[in-house]
C-alpha positions in Angstrom: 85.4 85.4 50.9 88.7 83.2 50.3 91.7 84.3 52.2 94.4 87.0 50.1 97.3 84.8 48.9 100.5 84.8 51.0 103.5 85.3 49.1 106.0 82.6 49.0 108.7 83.9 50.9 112.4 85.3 49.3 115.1 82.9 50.3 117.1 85.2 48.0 116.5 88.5 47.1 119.1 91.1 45.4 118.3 94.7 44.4 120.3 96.1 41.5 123.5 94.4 42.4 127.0 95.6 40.5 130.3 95.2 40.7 132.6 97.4 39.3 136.5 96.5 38.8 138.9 99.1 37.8 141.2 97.7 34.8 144.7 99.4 34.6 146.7 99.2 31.2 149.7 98.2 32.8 151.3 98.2 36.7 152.8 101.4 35.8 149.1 102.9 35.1 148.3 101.6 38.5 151.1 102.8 40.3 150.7 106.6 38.9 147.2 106.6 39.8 148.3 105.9 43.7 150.8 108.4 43.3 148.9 111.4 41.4 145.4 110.4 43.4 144.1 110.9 39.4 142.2 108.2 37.8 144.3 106.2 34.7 141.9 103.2 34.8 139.0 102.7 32.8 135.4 100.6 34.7 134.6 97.6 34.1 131.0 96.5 35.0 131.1 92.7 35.2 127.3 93.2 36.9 125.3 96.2 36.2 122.4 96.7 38.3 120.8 92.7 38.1 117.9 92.5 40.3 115.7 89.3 41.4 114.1 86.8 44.0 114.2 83.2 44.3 111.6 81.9 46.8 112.2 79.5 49.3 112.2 75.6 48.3 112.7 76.0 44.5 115.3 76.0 41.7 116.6 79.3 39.8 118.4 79.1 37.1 121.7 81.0 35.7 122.6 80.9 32.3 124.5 83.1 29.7 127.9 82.9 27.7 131.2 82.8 28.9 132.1 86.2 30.8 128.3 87.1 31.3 128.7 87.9 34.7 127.6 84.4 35.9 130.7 83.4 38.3 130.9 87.0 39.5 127.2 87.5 40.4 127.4 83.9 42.2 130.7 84.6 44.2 128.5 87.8 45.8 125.8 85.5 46.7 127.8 83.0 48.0 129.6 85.8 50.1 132.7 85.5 48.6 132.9 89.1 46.7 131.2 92.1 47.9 128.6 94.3 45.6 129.8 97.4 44.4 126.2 98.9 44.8 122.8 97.2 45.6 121.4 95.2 48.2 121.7 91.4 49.0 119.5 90.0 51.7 120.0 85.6 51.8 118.2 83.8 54.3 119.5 81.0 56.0 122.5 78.7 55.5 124.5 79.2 52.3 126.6 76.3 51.0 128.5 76.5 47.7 130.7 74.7 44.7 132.1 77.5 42.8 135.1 76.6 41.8 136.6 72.9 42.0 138.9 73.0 44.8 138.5 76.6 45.5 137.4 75.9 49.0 140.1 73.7 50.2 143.2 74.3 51.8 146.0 72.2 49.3 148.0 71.4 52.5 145.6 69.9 54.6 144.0 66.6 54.2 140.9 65.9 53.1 139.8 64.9 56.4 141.3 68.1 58.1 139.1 70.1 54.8 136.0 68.5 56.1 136.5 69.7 59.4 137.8 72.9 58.0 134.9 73.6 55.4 132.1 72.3 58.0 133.1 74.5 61.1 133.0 77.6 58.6 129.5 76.7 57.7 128.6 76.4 61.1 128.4 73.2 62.3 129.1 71.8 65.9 132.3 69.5 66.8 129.7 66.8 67.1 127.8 67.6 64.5 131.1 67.2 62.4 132.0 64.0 64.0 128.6 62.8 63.2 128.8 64.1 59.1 132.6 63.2 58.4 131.8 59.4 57.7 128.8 60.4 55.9 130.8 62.8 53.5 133.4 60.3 52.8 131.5 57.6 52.1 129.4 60.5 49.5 132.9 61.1 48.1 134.0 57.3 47.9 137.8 58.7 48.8 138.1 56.3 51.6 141.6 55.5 50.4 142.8 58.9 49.8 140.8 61.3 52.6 144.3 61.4 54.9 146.3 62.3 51.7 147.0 66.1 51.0 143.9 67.6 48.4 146.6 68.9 46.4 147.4 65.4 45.2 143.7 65.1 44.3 142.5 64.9 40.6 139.9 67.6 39.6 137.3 65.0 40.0 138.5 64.1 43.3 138.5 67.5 44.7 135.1 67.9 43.3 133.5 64.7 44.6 134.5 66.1 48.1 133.2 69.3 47.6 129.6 67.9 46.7 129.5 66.1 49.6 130.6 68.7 52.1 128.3 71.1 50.5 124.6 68.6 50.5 125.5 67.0 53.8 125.7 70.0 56.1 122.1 71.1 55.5 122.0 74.2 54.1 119.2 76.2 53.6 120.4 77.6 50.1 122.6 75.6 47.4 124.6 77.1 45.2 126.3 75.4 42.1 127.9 76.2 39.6 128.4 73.9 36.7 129.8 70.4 39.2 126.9 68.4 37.3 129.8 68.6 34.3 132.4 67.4 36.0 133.5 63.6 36.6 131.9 60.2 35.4 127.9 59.3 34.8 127.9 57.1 37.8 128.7 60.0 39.9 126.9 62.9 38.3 124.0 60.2 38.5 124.6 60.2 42.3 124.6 63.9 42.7 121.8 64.7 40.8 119.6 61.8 43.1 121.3 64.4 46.1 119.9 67.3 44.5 116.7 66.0 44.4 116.5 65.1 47.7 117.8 68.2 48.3 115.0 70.1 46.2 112.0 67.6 48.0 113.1 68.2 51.2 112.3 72.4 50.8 116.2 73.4 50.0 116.6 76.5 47.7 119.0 75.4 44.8 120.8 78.1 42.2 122.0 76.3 39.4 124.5 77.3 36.9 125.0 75.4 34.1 125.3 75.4 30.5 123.5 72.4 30.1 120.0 73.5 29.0 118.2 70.0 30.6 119.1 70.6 33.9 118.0 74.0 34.3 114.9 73.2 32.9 114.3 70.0 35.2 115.4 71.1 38.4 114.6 75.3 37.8 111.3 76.7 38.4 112.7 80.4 37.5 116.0 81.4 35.5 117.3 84.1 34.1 119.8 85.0 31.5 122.6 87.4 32.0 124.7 89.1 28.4 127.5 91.6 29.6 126.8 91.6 33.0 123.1 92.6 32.8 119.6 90.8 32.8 118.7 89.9 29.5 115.9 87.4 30.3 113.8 86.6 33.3 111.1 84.5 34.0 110.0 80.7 33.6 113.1 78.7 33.3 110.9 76.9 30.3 111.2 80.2 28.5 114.3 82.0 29.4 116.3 78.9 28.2 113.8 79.0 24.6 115.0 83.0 24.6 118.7 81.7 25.0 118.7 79.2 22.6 117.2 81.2 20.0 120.2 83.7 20.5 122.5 80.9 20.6 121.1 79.4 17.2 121.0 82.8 15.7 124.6 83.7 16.7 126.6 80.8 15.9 123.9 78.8 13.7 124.0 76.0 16.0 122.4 74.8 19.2 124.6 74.2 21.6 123.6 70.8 22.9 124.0 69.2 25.9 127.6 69.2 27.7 126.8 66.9 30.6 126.4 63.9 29.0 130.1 61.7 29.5 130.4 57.9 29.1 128.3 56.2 31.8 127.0 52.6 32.6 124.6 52.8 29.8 124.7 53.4 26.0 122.4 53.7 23.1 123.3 51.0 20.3 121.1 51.7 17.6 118.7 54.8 16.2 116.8 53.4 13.3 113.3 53.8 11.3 112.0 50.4 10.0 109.9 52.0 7.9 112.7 54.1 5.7 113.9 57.6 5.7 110.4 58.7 3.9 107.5 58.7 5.9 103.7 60.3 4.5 101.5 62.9 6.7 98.4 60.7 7.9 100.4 57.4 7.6 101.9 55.3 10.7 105.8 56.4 11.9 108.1 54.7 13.9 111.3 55.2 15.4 113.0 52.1 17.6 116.1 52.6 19.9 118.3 50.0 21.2 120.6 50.3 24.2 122.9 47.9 26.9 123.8 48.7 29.7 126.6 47.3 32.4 124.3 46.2 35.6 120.4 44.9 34.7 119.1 47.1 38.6 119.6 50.1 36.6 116.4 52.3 35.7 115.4 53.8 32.2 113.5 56.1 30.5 113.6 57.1 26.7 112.9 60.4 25.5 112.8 61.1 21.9 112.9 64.8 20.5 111.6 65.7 16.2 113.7 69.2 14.9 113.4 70.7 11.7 116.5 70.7 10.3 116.3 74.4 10.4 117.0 73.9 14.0 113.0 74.1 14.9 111.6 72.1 17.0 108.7 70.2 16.1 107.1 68.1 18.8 108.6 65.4 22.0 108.1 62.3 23.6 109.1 60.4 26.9 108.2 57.6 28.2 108.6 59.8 32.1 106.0 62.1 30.6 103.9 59.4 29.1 103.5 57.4 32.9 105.1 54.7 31.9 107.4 52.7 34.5 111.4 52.8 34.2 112.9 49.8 31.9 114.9 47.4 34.4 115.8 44.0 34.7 117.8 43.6 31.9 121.1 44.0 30.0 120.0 44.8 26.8 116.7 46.7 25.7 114.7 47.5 22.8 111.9 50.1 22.7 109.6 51.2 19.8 107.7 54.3 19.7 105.2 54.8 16.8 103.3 57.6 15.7 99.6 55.9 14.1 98.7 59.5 12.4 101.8 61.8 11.5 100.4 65.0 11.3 103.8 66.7 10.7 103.9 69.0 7.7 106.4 68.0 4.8 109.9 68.6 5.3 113.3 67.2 6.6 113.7 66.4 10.3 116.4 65.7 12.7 116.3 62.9 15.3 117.0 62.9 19.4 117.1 60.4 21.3 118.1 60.3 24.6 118.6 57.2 27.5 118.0 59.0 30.5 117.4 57.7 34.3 114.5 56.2 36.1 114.0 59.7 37.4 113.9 61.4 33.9 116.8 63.7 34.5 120.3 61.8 34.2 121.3 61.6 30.3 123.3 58.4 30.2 123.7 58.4 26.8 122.2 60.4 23.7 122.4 60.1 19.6 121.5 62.6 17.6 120.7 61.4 13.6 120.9 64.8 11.5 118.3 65.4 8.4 117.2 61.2 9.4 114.3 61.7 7.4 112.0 63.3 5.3 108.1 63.8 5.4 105.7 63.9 1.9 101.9 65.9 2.3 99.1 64.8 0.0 98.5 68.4 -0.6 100.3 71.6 -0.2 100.3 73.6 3.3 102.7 75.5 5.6 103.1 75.3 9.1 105.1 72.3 10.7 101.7 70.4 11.7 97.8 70.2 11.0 95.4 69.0 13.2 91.3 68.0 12.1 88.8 70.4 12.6 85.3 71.4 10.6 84.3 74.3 8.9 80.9 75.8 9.4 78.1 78.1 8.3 77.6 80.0 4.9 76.1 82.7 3.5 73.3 84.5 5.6 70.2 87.0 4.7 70.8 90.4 6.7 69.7 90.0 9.6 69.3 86.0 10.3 72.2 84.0 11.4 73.4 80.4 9.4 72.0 77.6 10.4 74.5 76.2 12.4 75.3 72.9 10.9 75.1 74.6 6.9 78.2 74.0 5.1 79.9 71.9 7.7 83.2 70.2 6.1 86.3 68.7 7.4 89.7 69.5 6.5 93.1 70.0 8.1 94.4 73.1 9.6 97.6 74.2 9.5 100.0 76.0 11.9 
């Protein structure tokens, strides 16, 4: 008899957390109600009882609109902000990017911040001594790590704060939304951390409003709407759940916002055979980037939308096994389709020049209502597929020969 599965164990786990701040009208509200012991606030409940577990060694995701509750709910588990109510249990080393800067003492140099920001996560003097070199060279602020971090840049202050937060070792990563900030050549480095990071059995919670990353580094996610749990589960489907809302809400997807100008850049979308293809005939699609230094690695991913905003079917080259592009300055790729099976209509075009890894977006292009598909015959659905009919009529009591009546035609869904 096989052994009872052990369940993975909770890095995180929190029990219907909230946080509840009191909201005066004005300073005089306030002061009456410390006079007169009688409440003249009203409650505002940025978290109301959120509950969930994120087991050790994989990604969660956080996602939801502006104000959700996000920044609030990660401050608590980054042991910034106390709960109102509920419990909290982390284990092991926390290490977290909140907000850019937030951690650092303006005065102090970012040498002295290193020390600072290390010692209160733990480490030893020598363990310090031994990371500092490490962290700057992460940070690339050789020049500028004895200057005061209030003369850093945003991107400055947030390159440091990376690499103090991946190079001490913690047990559990929390970020929230540094993948956006600064140049592709550096988000390209951070994300190669994180997945070091992530190989190595670290527990990552990743905040972001960019949709591809919580689906490539997230097992779990969920989705927070006025402070409470509106989604939970796969990250795969909680970010389907959110996008739907966000389509049905504003009428648009809201794409991507972590993809700035990199190394790399896609030159040309086009369809050699013209903007009206035929179900059952052969479709192609080629793509042609450059890029600044030939040891860089590529993959192409290419993504079909209605132009209702539903989305029809993918492709990568990451997913399809094939090896990274390199070697070169320029590139060309084609991608055909021998047997469109897509179901008349008018489709939008992705395409996206991503890393060797698969995750980086160095560049993307996106060609709205690019073209149009004609059917032989009239269906609905967005594809068919072939498939065979079988049997016929049959006396009471005998079943139809098996093979009777057999016919092929397409099925639609």
């Amino acid at each position: 008899m096989p052994a009872p599965a052990v369940p993975a164990v909770a890095a995180v786990a929190a029990q219907q957390l909230s946080k509840v701040y009191r909201v005066h009208a004005n300073p005089m509200s306030r002061a009456l109600e410390l006079l007169t012991r009688r409440p003249r606030h009203r409650a505002f409940h940025a978290l109301d009882n959120v509950s969930f577990e994120v087991p050790a060694g994989q990604g969660f995701g956080l996602i939801g609109e502006n104000g959700a509750g996000k920044s609030t709910l990660l401050k608590i588990l980054a042991g910034i902000t106390a709960p109102s109510s509920g419990k909290l249990a982390v284990r092991g080393k926390v290490a977290s990017i909140l907000e850019l800067g937030s951690a650092f003492h303006p005065e102090l140099s970012g040498r002295q911040n290193i020390v600072l920001n290390a010692a209160l996560l733990g480490l030893s003097e020598s363990a310090i001594r031994d990371k500092t070199p490490q962290i700057i060279a992460f940070s690339e602020l050789d020049n500028f790590i004895d200057q005061p971090v209030k003369t850093y840049s945003t991107g400055m202050a947030m390159r440091l704060g990376f690499a103090i937060a991946t190079q001490v070792e913690p047990d559990v990563l929390i970020i929230d939304e540094a993948l956006s900030v600064g140049d592709g050549y550096f988000q390209k480095k951070c994300i190669d951390r994180l997945l070091e990071f992530t190989s190595g059995g670290g527990t990552l919670l990743l905040c972001s409003h960019a949709m591809y990353y919580i689906s490539a580094f997230c097992t779990q996610a969920i989705w927070l709407q006025n402070g409470k749990v509106a989604a939970r589960g796969s990250s795969q489907e909680v970010v389907r759940q959110y996008e739907e809302f966000l389509l049905a809400k504003a009428g648009t997807s809201h794409a991507d916002d972590a993809i700035v100008p990199g190394p790399a850049r896609i030159c040309d979308v086009r369809l050699p055979g013209g903007t009206l293809a035929r179900q059952g005939e052969t479709f192609a699609l080629e793509i042609d980037w450059k890029c600044d230094d030939p040891a860089l690695e590529f993959q192409v991913g290419i993504g079909l939308n209605r132009i209702d905003g539903v989305e029809v079917c993918s492709f990568s080259t990451n997913q399809d096994g094939r090896p990274p592009y390199s070697g070169a300055r320029s590139y060309s790729v084609r991608l055909e389709l021998p047997d469109l099976q897509i179901i008349k209509g008018r489709f939008t075009i992705y395409a996206f020049l991503l890393d060797g890894a698969g995750l980086h977006i160095y560049d993307r292009q996106i060609l709205a209502d690019a073209f149009a598909v004609e059917s032989p015959r009239y269906a609905i659905g967005l594809a068919h597929f072939p498939h065979r009919w079988s049997g016929g009529a049959s006396p009471a009591g005998t079943a139809a020969p098996a093979e009777a009546a057999r016919r092929e035609t397409p099925l639609h869904v």
